[in-house]
C-alpha positions as CSV (number, residue, x, y, z in Angstrom):
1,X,0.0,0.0,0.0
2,X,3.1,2.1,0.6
3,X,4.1,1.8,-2.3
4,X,1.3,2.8,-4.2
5,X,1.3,5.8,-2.4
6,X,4.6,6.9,-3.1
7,X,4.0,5.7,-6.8
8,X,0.8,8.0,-7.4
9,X,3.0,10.5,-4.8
10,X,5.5,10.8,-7.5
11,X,3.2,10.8,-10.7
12,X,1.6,14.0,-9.0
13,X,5.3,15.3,-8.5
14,X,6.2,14.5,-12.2
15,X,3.2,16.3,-13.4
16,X,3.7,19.6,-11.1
17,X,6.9,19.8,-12.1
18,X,6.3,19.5,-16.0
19,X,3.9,22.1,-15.6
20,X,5.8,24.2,-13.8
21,X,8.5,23.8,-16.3
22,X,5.8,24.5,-19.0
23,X,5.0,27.7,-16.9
24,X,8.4,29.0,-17.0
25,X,8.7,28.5,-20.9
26,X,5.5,30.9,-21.0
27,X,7.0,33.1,-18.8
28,X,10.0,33.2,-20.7
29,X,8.4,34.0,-23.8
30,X,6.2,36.6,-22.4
31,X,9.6,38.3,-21.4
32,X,10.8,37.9,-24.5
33,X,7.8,39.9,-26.8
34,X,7.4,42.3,-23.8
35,X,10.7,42.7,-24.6
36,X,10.7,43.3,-27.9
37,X,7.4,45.0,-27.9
38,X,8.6,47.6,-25.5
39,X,11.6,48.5,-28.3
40,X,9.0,48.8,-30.8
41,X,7.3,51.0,-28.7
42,X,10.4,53.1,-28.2
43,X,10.9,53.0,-32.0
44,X,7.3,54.2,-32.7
45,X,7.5,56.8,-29.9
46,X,11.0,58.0,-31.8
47,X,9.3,58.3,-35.2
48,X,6.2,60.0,-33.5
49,X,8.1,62.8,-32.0
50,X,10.3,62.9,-35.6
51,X,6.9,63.4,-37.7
52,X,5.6,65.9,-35.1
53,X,8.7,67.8,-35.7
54,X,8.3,67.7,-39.2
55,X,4.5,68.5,-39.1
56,X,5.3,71.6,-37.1
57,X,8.2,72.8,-39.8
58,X,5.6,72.6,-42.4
59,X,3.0,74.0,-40.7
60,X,5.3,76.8,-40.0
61,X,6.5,77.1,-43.8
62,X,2.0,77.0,-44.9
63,X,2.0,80.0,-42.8
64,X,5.0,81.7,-43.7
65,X,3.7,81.2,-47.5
66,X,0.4,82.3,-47.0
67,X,1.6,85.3,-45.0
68,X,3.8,86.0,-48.3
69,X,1.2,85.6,-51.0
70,X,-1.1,87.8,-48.5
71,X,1.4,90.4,-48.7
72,X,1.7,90.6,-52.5
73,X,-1.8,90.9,-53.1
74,X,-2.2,93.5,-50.9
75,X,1.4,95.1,-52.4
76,X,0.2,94.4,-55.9
């Protein structure tokens, strides 16, 4: 009967400690794309602020033409 119990005793151990095994392989992975997902984000935040920049410039230059052409109808 002893034995039995330390038979089924050790099944239960061999399955807890495959699925803890399978845990940390999911754990693992989630670390990995949080990972890599977090330098994407950096990337996307980098090229965000770049086109921002951008927008602003030529914004500034619409305005600066539009000020101009303004100007010489007035002028003209």
């Amino acid at each position: 009967m002893a034995d039995n119990v330390n038979v089924m005793f050790e099944q239960q151990l061999k399955r807890l400690e495959q699925r803890v095994d399978a845990l940390v392989n999911v754990c693992d992975q989630l670390q990995d794309e949080n990972r890599s997902l977090k330098q994407r984000q950096d990337v996307l935040t980098a090229e965000r602020a770049t086109l921002l920049q951008k927008n602003e410039q030529v914004r500034a230059r619409v305005e600066a033409m539009i000020g101009r052409l303004k100007a010489m109808e007035q002028g003209g």
